[in-house]
C-alpha positions in Angstrom: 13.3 6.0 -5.2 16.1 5.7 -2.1 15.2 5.8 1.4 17.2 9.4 1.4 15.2 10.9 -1.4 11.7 9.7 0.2 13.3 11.4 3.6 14.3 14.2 1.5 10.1 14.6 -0.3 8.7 14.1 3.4 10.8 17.0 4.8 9.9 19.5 1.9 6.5 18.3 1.8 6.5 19.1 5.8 7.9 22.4 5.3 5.0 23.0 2.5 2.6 22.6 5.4 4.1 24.5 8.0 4.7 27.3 5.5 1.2 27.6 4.6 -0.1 27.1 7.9 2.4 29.8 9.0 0.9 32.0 6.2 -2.8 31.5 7.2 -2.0 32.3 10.6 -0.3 35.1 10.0 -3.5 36.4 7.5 -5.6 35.6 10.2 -4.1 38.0 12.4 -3.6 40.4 10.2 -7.5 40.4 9.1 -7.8 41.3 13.4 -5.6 44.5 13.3 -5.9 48.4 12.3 -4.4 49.7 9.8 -0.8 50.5 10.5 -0.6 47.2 12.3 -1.5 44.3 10.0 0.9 45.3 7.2 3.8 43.9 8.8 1.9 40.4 9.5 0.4 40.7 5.9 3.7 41.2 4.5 4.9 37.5 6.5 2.2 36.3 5.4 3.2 36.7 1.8 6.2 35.4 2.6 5.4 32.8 3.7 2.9 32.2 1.3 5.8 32.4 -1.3 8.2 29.9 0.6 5.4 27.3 0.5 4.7 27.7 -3.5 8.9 27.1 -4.1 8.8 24.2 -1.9 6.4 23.0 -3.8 8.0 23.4 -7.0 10.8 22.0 -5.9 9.2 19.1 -4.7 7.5 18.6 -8.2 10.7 19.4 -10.5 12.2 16.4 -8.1 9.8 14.2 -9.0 9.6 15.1 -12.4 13.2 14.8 -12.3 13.4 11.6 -10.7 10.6 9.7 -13.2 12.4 10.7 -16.0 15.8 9.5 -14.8 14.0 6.0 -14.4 12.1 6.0 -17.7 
């Protein structure tokens, strides 16, 4: 693998973990709150949540993608 596509993996793989932490964080408050007041931090969470997961698949396809265009 190039020294651009390993750039390319650390940043996704970065944004994985600020996504989920951004996710959690947002849970975490929400769990604090009344109702009426959390759904807006639950719904960010989710979000979030789901912007982590795609970056993840991405990141995986890539890979997947990038073995089989070596094999």
């Amino acid at each position: 693998m190039d020294m651009a596509m390993r750039e390319i993996f650390e940043i996704l793989e970065e944004n994985v973990r600020w996504w989920e932490q951004a996710a959690v964080t947002c849970e975490h408050t929400a769990a604090r709150l009344l109702e009426g007041e959390k759904e807006g931090w639950q719904l960010m969470g989710a979000v979030y949540r789901e912007r982590a997961e795609k970056h993840a698949r991405l990141v995986e396809q890539m890979r997947r993608d990038g073995n089989g265009a070596r094999g």
